[in-house]
C-alpha positions in Angstrom: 95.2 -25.5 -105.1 98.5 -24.5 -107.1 100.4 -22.3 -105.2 101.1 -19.5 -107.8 103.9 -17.6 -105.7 106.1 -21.2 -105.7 105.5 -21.6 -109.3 106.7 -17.7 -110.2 109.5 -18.1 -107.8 110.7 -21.5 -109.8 110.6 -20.0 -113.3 112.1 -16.2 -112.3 114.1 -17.1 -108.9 117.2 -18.8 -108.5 116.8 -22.3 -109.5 115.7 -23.5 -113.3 113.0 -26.3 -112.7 114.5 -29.6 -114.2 117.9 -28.4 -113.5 120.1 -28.0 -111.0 121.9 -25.4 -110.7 121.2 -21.5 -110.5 119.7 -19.3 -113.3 123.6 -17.7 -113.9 125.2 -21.7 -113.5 123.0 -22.5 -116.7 122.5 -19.4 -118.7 125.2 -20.5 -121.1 123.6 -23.7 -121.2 120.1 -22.0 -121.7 121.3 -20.0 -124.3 122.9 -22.3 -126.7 119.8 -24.8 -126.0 117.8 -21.7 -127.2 119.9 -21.0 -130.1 119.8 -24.4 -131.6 116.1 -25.1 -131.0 114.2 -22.4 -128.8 110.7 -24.0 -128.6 111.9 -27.6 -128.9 114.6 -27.6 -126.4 113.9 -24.9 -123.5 111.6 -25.7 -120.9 108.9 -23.9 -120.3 111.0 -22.1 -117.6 113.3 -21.4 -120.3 110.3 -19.5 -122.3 109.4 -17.4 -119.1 113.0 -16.2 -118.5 113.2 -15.1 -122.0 116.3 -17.1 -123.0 115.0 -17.9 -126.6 116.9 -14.7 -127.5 119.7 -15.6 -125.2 118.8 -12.7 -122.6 117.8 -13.6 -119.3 117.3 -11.5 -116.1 119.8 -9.7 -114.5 121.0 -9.0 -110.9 119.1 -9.1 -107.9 115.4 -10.1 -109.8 116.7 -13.1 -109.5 116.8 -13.4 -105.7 113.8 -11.4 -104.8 111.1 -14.4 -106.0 109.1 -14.1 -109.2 106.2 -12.3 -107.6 108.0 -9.3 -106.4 110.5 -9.1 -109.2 107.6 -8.8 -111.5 106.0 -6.2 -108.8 108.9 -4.1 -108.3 109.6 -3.8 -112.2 106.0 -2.9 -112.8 106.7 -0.6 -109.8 109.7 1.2 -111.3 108.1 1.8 -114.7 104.7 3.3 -112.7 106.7 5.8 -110.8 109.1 6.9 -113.3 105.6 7.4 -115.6 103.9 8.9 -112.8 107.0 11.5 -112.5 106.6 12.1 -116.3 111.2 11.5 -117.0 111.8 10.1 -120.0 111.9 6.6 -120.7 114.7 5.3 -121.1 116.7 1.9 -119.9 118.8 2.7 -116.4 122.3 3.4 -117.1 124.7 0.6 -115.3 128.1 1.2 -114.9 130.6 -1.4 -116.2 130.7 -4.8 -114.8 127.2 -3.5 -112.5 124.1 -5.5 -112.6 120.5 -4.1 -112.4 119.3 -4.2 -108.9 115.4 -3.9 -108.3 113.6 -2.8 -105.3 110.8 -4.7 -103.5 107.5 -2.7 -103.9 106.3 -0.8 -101.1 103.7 -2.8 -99.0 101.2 -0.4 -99.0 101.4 0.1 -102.5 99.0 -1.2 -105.1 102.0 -3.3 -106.1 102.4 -4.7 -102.9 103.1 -8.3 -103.0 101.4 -9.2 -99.5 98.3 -12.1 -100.5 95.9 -9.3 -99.6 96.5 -6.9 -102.6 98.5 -10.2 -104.7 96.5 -13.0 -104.1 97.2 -16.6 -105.4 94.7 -16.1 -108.2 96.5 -13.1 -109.9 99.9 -14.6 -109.7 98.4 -17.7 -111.5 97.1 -14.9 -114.4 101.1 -13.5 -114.2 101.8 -17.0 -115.2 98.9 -17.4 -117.5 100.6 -14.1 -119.2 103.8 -15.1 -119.8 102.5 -18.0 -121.2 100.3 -16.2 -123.6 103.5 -14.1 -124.5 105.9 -16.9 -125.4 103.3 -18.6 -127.2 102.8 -15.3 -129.6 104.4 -16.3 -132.4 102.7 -19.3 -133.0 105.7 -22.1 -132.6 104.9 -24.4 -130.7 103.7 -27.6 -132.2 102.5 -30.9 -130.5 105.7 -32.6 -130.4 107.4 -29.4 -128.6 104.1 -29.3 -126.7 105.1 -32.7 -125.3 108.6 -31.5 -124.7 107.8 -28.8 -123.0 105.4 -30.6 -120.4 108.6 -33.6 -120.0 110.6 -30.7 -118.7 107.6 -29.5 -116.1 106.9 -32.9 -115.1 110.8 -33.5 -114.3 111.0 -29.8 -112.2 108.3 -31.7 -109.8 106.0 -28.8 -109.2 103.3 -31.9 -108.8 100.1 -33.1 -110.4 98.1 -29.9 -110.2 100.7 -27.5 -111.6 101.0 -30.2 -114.5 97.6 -30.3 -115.7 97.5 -26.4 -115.3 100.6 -25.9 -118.0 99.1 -29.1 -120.5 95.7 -27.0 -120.8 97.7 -24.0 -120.9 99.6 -25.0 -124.0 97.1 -26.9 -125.3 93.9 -24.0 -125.1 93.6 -21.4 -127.4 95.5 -18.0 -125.1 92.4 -16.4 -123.5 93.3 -13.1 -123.8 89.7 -11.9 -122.3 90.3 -14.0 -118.8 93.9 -12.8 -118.6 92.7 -8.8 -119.2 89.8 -9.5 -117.0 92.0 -11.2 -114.0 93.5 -7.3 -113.0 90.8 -4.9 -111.3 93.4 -2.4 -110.6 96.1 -0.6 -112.9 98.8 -1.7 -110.7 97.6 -5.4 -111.7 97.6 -4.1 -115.4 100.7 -3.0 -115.5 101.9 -6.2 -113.7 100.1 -8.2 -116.3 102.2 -6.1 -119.1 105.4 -6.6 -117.1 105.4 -10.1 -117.0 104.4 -10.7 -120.5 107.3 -8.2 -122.1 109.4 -10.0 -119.3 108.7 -13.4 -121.1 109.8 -12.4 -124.4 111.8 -10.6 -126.7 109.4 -8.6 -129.3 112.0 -9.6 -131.8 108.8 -10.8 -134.6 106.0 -8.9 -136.1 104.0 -11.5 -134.2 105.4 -10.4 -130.7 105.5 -7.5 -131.1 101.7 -7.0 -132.3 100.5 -9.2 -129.1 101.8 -7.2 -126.7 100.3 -4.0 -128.7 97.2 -5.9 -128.5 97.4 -6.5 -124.8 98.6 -3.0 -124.2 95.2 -1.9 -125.9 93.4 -4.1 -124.1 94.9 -3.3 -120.8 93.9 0.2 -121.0 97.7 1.6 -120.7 98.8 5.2 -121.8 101.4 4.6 -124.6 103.6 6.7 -122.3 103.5 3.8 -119.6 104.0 1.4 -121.9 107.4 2.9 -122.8 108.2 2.7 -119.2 107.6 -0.8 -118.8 109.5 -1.3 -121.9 112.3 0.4 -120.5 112.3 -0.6 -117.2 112.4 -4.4 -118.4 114.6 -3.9 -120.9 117.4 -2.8 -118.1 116.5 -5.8 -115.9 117.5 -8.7 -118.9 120.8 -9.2 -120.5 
């Protein structure tokens, strides 16, 4: 079975599959391979992490593992929501990087396997996916490009064939909304996919309004998540 948590950890903790190096040691790298050719050069890693727009994440997200980073940003934006402030981006002081708090564990954004099990962290995955496939660029030769890049990060067989009938498959958007039984897991689901992109299209944008709709979140919480993300990439 593909372990989920290893996969989210690869693609938003501290090492860039294919590469070696840390996140920060290639983000310059990332960036201009983004700028040049964003679906044809990144890896898929380099889809998830956002750096098609040559933003990536930001402080200590990248140490905490992919699973709690995406908890504890879905986290922030729930409790700032549920406290009805303003949403807005946290303020950092010059030269300070975001730093993001582990969820509680006995929250419904706890990351522990009985509240975050294998399953749903392989539907965070399926998310971002969906997300940085939105605007509809990714050919078959990019496709094949793409997969290269997972093959060389030697996640194995099983994680393979999951991202080659992820890229090749039509997004199923139903499976994906269905996979969260809780609005923790919603929110989560949101947080990831805003996490994978910039809305910078009409495309993007209208996919994750889609997905918000379908989710079932209050436009209010929405703006939180926005926020909350937003202050975790630069």
């Amino acid at each position: 079975m593909i372990d989920a948590r290893k996969l989210l950890d690869q693609f938003l903790g501290s090492q860039v599959p294919g590469m070696q190096g840390s996140v920060r040691d290639k983000a310059t790298e990332a960036i201009n391979l983004a700028r040049d050719n964003p679906m044809a050069t990144s890896a898929i890693a380099g889809l998830l992490l956002g750096t098609k727009t040559g933003r990536g994440i930001a402080g200590n997200a990248l140490t905490l593992g992919g699973l709690a980073a995406i908890a504890g940003l879905g986290y922030q934006a729930y409790k700032n929501y549920q406290a009805g402030s303003t949403p807005q981006p946290a303020p950092q002081s010059a030269g300070a990087e975001p730093q993001l708090l582990p969820p509680p564990s006995d929250s419904g954004f706890s990351t522990a396997p009985a509240v975050a099990s294998n399953e749903f962290a392989l539907s965070l995955i399926r998310a971002m996916i969906a997300a940085a496939r939105a605007d509809g660029h990714i050919d078959d030769a990019e496709r094949q490009h793409i997969l290269g890049k997972v093959q060389q990060s030697g996640v194995g067989a099983e994680a393979e064939a999951f991202f080659e009938k992820e890229l090749a498959n039509p997004v199923d958007l139903d499976a994906i909304v269905a996979s969260a039984s809780t609005e923790e897991q919603r929110v989560q689901l949101y947080a990831a996919s805003r996490l994978a992109i910039e809305p910078d299209s009409r495309a993007e944008r209208g996919y994750l309004d889609l997905l918000a709709g379908r989710l079932g979140l209050a436009d209010a919480l929405v703006d939180h998540i926005e926020a909350t993300v937003a202050s975790a990439k630069v």
